[in-house]
C-alpha positions in Angstrom: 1.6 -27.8 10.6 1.2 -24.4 9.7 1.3 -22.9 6.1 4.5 -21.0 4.9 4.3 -17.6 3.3 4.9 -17.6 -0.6 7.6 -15.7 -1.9 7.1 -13.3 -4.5 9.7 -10.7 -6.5 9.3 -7.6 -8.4 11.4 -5.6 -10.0 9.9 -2.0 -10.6 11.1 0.8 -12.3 9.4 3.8 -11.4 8.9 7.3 -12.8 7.4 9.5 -10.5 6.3 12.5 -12.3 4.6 13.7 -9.6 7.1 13.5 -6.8 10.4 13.6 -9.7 11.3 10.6 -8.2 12.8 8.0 -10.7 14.8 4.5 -9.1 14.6 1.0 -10.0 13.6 -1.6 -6.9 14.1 -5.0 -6.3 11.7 -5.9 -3.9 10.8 -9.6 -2.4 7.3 -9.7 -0.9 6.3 -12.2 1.7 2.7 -13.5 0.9 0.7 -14.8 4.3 -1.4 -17.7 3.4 -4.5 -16.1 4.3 -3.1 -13.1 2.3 -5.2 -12.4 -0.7 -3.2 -11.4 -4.7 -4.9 -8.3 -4.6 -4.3 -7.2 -0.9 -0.4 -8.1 -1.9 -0.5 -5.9 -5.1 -2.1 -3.0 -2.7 0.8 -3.6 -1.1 3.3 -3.2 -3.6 1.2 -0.1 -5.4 1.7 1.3 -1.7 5.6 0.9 -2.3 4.8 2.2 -5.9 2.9 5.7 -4.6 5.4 6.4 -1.2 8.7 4.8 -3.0 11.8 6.5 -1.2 15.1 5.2 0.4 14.3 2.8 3.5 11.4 2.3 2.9 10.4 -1.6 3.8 7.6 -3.9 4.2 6.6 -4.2 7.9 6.1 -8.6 9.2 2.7 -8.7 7.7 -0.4 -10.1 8.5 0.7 -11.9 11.5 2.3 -9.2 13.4 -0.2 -7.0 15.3 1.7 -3.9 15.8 3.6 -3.6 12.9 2.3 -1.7 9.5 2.3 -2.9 5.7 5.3 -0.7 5.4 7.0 1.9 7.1 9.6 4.9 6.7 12.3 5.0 9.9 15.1 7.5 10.6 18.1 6.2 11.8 17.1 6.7 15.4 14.4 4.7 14.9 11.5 6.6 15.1 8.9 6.3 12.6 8.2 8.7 9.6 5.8 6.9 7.9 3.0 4.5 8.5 1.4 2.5 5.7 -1.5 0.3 5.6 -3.8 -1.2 3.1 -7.3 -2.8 4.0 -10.4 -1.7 6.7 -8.6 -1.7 10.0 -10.3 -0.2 13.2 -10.6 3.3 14.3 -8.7 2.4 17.0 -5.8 0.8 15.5 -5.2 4.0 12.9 -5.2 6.0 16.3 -2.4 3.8 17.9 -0.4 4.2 14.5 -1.2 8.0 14.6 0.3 8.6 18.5 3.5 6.1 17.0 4.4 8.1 13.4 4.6 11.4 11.9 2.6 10.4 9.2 0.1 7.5 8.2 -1.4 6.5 5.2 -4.5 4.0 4.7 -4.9 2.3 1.2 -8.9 1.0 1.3 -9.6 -1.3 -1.9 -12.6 -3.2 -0.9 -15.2 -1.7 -2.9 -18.7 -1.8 -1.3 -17.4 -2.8 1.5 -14.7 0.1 1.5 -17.4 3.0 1.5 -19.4 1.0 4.3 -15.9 1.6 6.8 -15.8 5.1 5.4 -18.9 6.0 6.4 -19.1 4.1 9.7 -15.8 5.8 10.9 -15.0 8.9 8.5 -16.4 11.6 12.1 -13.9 9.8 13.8 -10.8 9.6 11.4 -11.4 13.6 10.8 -9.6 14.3 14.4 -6.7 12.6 13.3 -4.7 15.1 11.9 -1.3 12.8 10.7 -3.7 10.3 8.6 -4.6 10.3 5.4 -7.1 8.2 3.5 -6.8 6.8 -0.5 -9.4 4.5 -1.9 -8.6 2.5 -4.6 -11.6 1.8 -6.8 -12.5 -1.7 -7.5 -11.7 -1.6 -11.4 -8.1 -1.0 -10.6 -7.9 -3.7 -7.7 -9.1 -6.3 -10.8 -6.3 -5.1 -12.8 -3.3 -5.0 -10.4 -4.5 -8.6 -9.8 -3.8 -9.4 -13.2 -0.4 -8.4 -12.9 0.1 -10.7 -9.8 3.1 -13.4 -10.9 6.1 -14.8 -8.5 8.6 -13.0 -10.6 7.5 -9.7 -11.6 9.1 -6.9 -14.1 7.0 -3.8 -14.0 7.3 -0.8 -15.1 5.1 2.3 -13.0 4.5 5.8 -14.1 3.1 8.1 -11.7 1.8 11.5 -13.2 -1.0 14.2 -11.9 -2.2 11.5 -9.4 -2.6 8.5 -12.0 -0.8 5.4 -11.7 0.1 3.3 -14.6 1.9 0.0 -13.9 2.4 -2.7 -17.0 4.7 -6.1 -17.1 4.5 -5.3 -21.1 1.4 -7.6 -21.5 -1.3 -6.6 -18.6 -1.5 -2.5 -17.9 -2.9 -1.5 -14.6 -4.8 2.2 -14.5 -5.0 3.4 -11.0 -6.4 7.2 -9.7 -6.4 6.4 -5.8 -9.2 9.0 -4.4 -8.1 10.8 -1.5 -10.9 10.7 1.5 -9.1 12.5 4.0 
């Protein structure tokens, strides 16, 4: 029998300073069982940093050609392209040739600057992507603010990302690669 994904809810209200965007979201987040809390809060800081009207999370982990999340217009065609984690060369081509634009979220640490270097020649041609690492500090504490039901708040100013549920504070300053 195979494992369901757990269902998790946040409510964010974000203040981006940086963008002088400002909306409150309800969002409901499908966690696959093999999915990880910190991959999922990527995730959701993904939402945080690119937060406009339509944007959705894609099927997840078990869907092979869909993103994390993505931006379509209403004829379809895709805007943006978000993903979080170390996927292949490859792969962030296929996404580049399908969407305007694409974003990769690495948070893996060590093994983050090991990908980077392995494939940072070959991600340079790709003119639509962009890169954002996530040091491994700020992974620890968007874990901490991993619950089923979540209220957070997220302020977004000159790059730097606070998010808080009033107890647990999360400071994040993604570094842009590409």
């Amino acid at each position: 029998m195979a494992l369901k994904a757990t269902i998790y809810k946040a409510d964010l209200q974000i203040a981006d300073m940086d963008r002088n965007y400002y909306a409150d979201h309800s969002l409901t987040l499908a966690r696959h069982p093999s999915e990880t809390d910190e991959r999922m809060m990527v995730r959701l800081l993904a939402f945080v940093l690119h937060a406009q009207e339509g944007l959705g999370f894609g099927k997840g982990l078990c869907v092979d050609d869909e993103p994390d999340l993505w931006l379509k217009d209403l004829t379809g065609a895709i805007e943006l392209w978000i993903d979080v984690g170390l996927p292949d060369e490859k792969w962030l081509r296929k996404a580049c040739n399908r969407a305007d634009k694409v974003v990769l979220i690495n948070y893996n640490g060590r093994p983050s600057d090991i990908w980077w270097d392995q494939n940072k020649n070959a991600l340079a041609r790709l003119d639509k992507l962009t890169v954002l690492n996530l040091p491994s500090t700020a992974v620890d504490e968007l874990r901490t603010l991993a619950s089923r039901n979540m209220r957070l708040q997220c302020t977004v100013q000159d790059g730097q990302v606070m998010l808080t549920d009033g107890i647990h504070t999360a400071h994040i300053e993604p570094v842009r690669r590409t």
